[in-house]
N, C-alpha and C positions, 0 to 999 in steps of 0.2 A: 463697311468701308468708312473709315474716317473722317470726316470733311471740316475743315475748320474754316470760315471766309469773312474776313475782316469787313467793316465797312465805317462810314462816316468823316472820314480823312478829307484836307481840302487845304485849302487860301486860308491864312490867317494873321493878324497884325497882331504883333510883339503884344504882352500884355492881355491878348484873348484867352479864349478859352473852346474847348472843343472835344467831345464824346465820340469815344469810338467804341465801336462794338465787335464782337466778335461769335458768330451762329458757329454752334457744335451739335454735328451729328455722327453717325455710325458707334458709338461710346456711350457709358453709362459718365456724362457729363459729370454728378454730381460726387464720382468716388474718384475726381484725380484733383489735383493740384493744377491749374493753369498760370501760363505766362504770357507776362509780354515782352515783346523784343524788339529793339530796331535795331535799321541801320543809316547814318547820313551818309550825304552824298561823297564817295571818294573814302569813306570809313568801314571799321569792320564792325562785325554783332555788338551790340550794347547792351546788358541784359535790365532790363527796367524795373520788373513788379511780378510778383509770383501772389497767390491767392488759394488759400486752404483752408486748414484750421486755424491758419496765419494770415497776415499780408505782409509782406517784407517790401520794402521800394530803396533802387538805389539811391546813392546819394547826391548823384544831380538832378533826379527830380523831386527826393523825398520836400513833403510839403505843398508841393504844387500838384502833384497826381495823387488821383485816388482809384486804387483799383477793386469793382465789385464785381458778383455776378449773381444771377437769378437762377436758378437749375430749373426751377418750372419749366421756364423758356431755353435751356441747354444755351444762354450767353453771357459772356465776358462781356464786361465794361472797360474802359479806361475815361475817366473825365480828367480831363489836362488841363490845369486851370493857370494863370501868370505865364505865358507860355514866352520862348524866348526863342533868337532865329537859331540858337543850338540846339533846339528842339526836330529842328525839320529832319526828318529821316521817312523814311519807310518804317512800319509800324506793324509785327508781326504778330498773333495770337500763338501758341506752343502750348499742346498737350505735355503732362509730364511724363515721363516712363515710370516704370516701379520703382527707381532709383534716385538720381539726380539728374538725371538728364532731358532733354525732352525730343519725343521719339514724331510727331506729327507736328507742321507746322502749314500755318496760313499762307496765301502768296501776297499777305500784305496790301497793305492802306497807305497812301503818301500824306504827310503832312507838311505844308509850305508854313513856315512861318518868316512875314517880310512884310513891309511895310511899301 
């Protein structure tokens, strides 16, 4: 059984910074490709950072996110660094499927960013 479960989301002033994690089990973590996702408030999916043999980051974060992750430990990072109040969303982890798509997803970490 797959479980993916975000954590480390919170309160944050314009300009911070802030580390989110994301624990993967049921999977052999270190043969997929993982994402992150959000969504803000009243908005739809926004796909953020994928992590492989690559990292790819869209381009309203690229520069201020860096996405890793440890397979020892089966998790995703995201450190979010100059963060801005367009940043505040809900902040999803996404297994990938064999394809493009991604087939398991976390139920999300809120990030407030506000002053």
């Amino acid at each position: 059984q797959v479980q993916l479960v975000e954590s480390g989301g919170g309160l944050v002033q314009p300009g911070g910074s802030l580390r989110l994690s994301c624990a993967a089990s049921g999977f052999t973590f270190s043969g997929y490709w993982m994402n992150w996702v959000r969504q803000a408030p009243g908005k739809g999916l926004e796909w953020v950072s994928v992590i492989g043999g690559s990292t790819y980051y869209a381009d309203s974060v690229k520069g201020r996110f860096t996405i890793s992750r440890d397979n020892a430990k089966n998790t995703l990072y995201l450190q979010m660094n100059s963060l801005k109040p367009d940043d505040t969303a809900v902040y999803y982890c996404a297994k990938a499927d064999a394809y493009s798509g991604m087939d398991y997803w976390g139920k999300g970490t809120l990030v407030t960013v506000s002053s």
